[in-house]
N, C-alpha and C positions, 0 to 999 in steps of 0.2 A: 597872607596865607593862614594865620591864625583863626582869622575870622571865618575865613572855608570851611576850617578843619575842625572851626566849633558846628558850624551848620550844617558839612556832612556828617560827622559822627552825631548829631541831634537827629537826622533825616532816619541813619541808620539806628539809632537805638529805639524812635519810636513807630517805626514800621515793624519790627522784633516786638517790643512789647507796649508797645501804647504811651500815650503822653503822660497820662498819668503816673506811669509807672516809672518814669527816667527820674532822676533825682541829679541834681548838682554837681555833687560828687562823681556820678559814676560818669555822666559827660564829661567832665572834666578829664577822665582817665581815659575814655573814648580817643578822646582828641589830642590827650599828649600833653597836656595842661595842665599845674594848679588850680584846684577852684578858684582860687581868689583871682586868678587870671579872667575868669568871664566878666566878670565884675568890671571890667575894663570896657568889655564892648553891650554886653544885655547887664539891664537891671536884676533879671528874673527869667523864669520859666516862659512867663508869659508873654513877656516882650519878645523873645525868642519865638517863638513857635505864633506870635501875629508876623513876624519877619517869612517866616519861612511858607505862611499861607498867602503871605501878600507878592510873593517871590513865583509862587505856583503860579497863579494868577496871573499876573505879569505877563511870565514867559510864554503862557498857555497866546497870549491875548497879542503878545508881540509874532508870536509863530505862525497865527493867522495873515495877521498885518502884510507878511513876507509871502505867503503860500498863495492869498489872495488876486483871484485874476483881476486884473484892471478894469477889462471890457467882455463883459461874457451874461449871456443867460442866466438865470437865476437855478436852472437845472443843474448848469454848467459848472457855477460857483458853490452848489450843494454839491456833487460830486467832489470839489476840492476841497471843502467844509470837514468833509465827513473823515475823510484822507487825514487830513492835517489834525484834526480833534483825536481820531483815534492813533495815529503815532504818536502823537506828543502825549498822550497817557501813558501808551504803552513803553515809549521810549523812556520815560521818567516816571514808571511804575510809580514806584515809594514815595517820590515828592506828590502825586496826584492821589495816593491813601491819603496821606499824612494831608494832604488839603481838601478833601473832601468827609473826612472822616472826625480828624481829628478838632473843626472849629468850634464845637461845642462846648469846646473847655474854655474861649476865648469871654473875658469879661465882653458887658454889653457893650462898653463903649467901644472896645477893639471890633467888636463882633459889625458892626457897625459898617467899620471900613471895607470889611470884605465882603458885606450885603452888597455892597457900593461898587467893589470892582467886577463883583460875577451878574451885577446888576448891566454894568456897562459891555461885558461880553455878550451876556444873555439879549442886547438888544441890537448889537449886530447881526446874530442870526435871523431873531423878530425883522429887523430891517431886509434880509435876505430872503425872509419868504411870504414878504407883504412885496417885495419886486415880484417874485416868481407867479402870487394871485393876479395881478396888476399884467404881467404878462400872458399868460394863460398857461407857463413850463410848469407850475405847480397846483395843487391842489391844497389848499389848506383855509376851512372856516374860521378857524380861531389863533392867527400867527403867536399872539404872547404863552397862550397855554403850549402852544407847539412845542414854539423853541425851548423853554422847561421842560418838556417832554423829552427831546431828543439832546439837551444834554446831560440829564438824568440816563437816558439808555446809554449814549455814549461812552459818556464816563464810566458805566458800572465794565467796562470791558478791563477795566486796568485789574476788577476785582478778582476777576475768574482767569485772567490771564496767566500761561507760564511761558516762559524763555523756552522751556526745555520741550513742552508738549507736541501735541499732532498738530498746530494750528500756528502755522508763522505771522507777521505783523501783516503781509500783505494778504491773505487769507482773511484774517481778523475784516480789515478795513473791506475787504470784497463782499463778506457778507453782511455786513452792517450798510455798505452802499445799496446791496440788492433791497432787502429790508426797507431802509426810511425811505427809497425813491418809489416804491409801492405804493407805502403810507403816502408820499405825499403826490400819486398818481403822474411820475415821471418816468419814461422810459431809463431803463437802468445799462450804461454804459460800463465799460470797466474802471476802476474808480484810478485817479494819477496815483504816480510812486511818488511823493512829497517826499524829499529829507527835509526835517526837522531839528536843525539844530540847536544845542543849547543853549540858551539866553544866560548871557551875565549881566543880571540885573543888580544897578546902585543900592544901596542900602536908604538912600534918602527916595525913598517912595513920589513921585508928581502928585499933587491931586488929584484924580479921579472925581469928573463930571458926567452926569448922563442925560444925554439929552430930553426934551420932554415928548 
C-alpha cells in the first residue's frame, strides 16, 4: 500500500504542477510518508516517474489486448480501437498527461524504454490498418505514419477533456469514431461501449520486443 500511495500522490502532484516542480519532500507529505521512506522503494525522481510512464503504457497496451475482437474486420476492430484508446485516456486522464507530457524529463537511457513500448503499441495499430488496406474496409497509403497520426489525435482528447462539461466519454469516442472512419474511408457505425478497466501492473516491467 505504500508503494500506491507513493505513486498516486506522484500521479497527483505532477498533473497539479508538473514534474519538475514535485520535490521529495513534498511527495513524501502527499503520501503520508517520511522522505527517507521512498528511499526504500525509488532511488529518485526519476526512477519514479520512468515507473509511472512504463505503468501508463502497459495499461494502455494490456486494455487493448482485453477490448480486442478476436475475429473481426479491420473496420470492425478500428471501431473497437478507437473506443478503447479514447476511454482508457479519458478514464485515466492524469496518468495519460503525466505519460505523454511529462517524458522529456526522462534521461536517454530511460527515455529509451518508452520509445520501446509506444513503439510496440504504435505497431499493432500499423498492423490493424495494413489488414484493413489488404482487405479493402480501409483506406490508408501510408499505415506507419497513420497510426502516429491517430494516436497523436487520440490521445490529445485526454488534453481538452472535462468530467464536468457538455461532452460525456461516450460522446467524446462517438465523435472521434465518426472522424478517423472518414479519414480512413470506412463507413462509420456507432462506436462499442468498452469498459476499461484498471490495470494493476508489477513493478518488475517484462521486456518489451517489437517485431520487425
Amino acid at each position: 500500500m505504500t508503494e500506491i500511495n507513493i505513486r498516486l500522490a506522484a500521479i497527483k502532484l505532477i498533473s497539479r504542477n508538473g514534474y519538475e516542480s514535485m520535490s521529495l519532500r513534498q511527495l513524501a507529505t502527499e503520501a503520508g510518508i517520511n522522505a527517507s521512506t521512498l528511499y526504500l522503494y525509488y532511488k529518485g525522481k526519476n526512477e519514479l516517474l520512468l515507473e509511472l510512464i512504463l505503468e501508463y503504457l502497459q495499461g494502455l497496451t494490456q486494455a487493448w489486448r482485453r477490448c480486442r475482437p478476436k475475429t473481426a474486420s479491420a473496420d470492425v476492430k478500428m471501431r473497437a480501437f478507437i473506443a478503447c484508446h479514447v476511454r482508457y485516456h479519458l478514464e485515466h486522464q492524469d496518468e495519460a498527461m503525466l505519460g505523454n507530457l511529462e517524458f522529456r524529463s526522462l534521461a536517454e537511457e530511460d527515455l529509451q524504454q518508452v520509445r520501446q513500448a509506444r513503439r510496440l503499441y504504435l505497431k499493432g495499430l500499423q498492423d490493424l490498418l495494413e489488414q484493413g488496406v489488404r482487405e479493402g474496409s480501409l483506406s490508408c497509403a501510408e499505415p506507419k505514419l497513420m497510426a502516429r497520426t491517430l494516436f497523436n489525435m487520440l490521445t490529445h482528447a485526454c488534453v481538452w477533456y472535462q468530467a464536468d462539461g457538455r461532452w460525456g466519454i461516450d460522446d467524446v469516442i462517438e465523435h472521434y469514431s465518426e472522424l478517423v472512419l472518414k479519414m480512413l474511408g470506412a463507413s462509420a457505425l456507432p462506436a462499442p461501449r468498452l469498459s476499461v478497466p484498471r490495470a494493476v501492473i508489477s513493478r518488475h516491467h517484462a521486456p518489451m520486443e517489437v517485431r520487425p
